[in-house]
N, C-alpha and C positions, 0 to 999 in steps of 0.2 A: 419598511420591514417592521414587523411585530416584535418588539422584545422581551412578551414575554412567551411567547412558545416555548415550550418543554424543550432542551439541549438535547435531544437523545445521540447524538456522538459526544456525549461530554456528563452521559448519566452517571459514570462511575467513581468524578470528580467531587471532591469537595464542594459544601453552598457558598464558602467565599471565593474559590477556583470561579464555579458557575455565576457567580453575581458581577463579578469581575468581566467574564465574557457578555453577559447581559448586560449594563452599562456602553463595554466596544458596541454591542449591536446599537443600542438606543442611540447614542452619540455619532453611530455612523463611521467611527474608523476603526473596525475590523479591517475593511478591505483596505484601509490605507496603510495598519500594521501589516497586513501578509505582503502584500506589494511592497514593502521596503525592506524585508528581511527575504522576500522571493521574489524580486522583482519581472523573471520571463519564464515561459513556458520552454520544455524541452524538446528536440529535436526529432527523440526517439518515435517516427509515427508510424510505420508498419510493424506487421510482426515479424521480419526477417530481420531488419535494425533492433529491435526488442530481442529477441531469439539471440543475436549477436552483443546484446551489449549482456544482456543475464548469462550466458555463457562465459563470458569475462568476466564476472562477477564471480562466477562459482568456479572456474578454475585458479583465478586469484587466491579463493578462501578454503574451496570444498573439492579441491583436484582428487581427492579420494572415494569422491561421494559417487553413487550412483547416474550413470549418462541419464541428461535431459533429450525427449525425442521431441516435445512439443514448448514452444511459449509463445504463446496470443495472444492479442487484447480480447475481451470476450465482450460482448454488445449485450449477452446474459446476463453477466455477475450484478447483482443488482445491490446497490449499495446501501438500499432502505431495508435489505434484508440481512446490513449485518457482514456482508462479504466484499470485501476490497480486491482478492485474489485469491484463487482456489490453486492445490499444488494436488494432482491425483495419480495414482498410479492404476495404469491400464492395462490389464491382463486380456493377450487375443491369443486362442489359439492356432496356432501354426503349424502342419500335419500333426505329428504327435505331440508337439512339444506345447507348453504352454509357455507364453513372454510377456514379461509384464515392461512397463515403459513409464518415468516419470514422464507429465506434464505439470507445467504453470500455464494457466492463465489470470490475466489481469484484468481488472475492469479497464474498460473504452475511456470511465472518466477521468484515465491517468494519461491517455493521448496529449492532453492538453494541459499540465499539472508541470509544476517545476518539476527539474530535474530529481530533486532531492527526494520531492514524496513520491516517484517513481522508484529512486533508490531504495527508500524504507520498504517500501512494497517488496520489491524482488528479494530484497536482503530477508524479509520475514518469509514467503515463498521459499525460498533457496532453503534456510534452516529448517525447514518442515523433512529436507533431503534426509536429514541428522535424528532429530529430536522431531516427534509426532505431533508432540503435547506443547501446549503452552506451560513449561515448566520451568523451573529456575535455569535447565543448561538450555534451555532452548533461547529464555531471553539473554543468556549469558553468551551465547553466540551470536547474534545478534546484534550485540552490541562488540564480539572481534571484528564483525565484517562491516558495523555502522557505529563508531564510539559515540554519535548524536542519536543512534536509534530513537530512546526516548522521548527528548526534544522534540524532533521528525513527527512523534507519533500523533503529539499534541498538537503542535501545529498543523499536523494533515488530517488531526478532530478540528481546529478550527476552522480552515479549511473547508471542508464537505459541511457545517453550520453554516457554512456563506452562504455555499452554492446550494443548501437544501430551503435558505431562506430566499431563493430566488437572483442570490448574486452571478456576478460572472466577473473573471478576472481577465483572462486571456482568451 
């Protein structure tokens, strides 16, 4: 693997953050710090066990929030494009009436991902129910429903740097 290709999940960090990860790449144990701080992939692999565990997430935290009708892995979500998980709300109409309906979907690449960067994922999804924007209550929430949110986020930028440099973990 090349170490010095461009970081682009890690563009918004610091050059001693980035050189620091450039080095793990060159030296080759990237994959062996995530493996030890994430050592297996999670369970969750259809969208009915997904649908069921984010539902327990967001009644846990968001029991006031607006009903979820959909959560899927999505084979779409393309992760070079920037999107981990899309949260939309779907307006059909229905004789007269108009109904809108939240959905999540997640990328496929989280089928096979620890548990935890599954969690960050939904937990960011979920807060979209609340807060639209990336704003201070949005990550402030966030972080009631994930106190490692941040952590998570980093790690599952380095993470998707593995697997964009052709790694595989699980």
């Amino acid at each position: 693997m090349s170490a010095m290709r461009p970081l682009k999940y890690l563009s918004g960090y610091s050059a001693s953050v980035t050189e620091q990860v450039q080095r793990l790449i060159g030296s080759d144990k990237l994959p062996e710090l995530l493996l030890k701080k994430y050592p297996v992939s999670h369970e969750i692999k259809t969208d009915k066990a997904l649908y069921g565990y984010t539902i327990d997430l967001k009644n846990q935290y968001l029991r006031q929030s607006n009903p979820l009708s959909k959560v899927v892995y999505d084979d779409k979500i393309d992760v070079l494009h920037q999107a981990l998980g899309l949260h939309s709300v779907v307006s059909r109409v229905q004789g007269s009436n108009l109904k809108s309906k939240n959905e999540i979907r997640i990328g496929s690449v989280f089928k096979n991902a620890p548990l935890e960067f599954l969690r960050m994922i939904v937990v960011h999804e979920l807060s979209h129910l609340r807060e639209k924007q990336h704003n201070k209550a949005f990550y402030k929430l966030c972080e009631y429903m994930e106190p490692s949110y941040h952590q998570l986020e980093f790690d599952l930028r380095l993470y998707l740097t593995y697997l964009d440099l052709g790694g595989k973990l699980y």
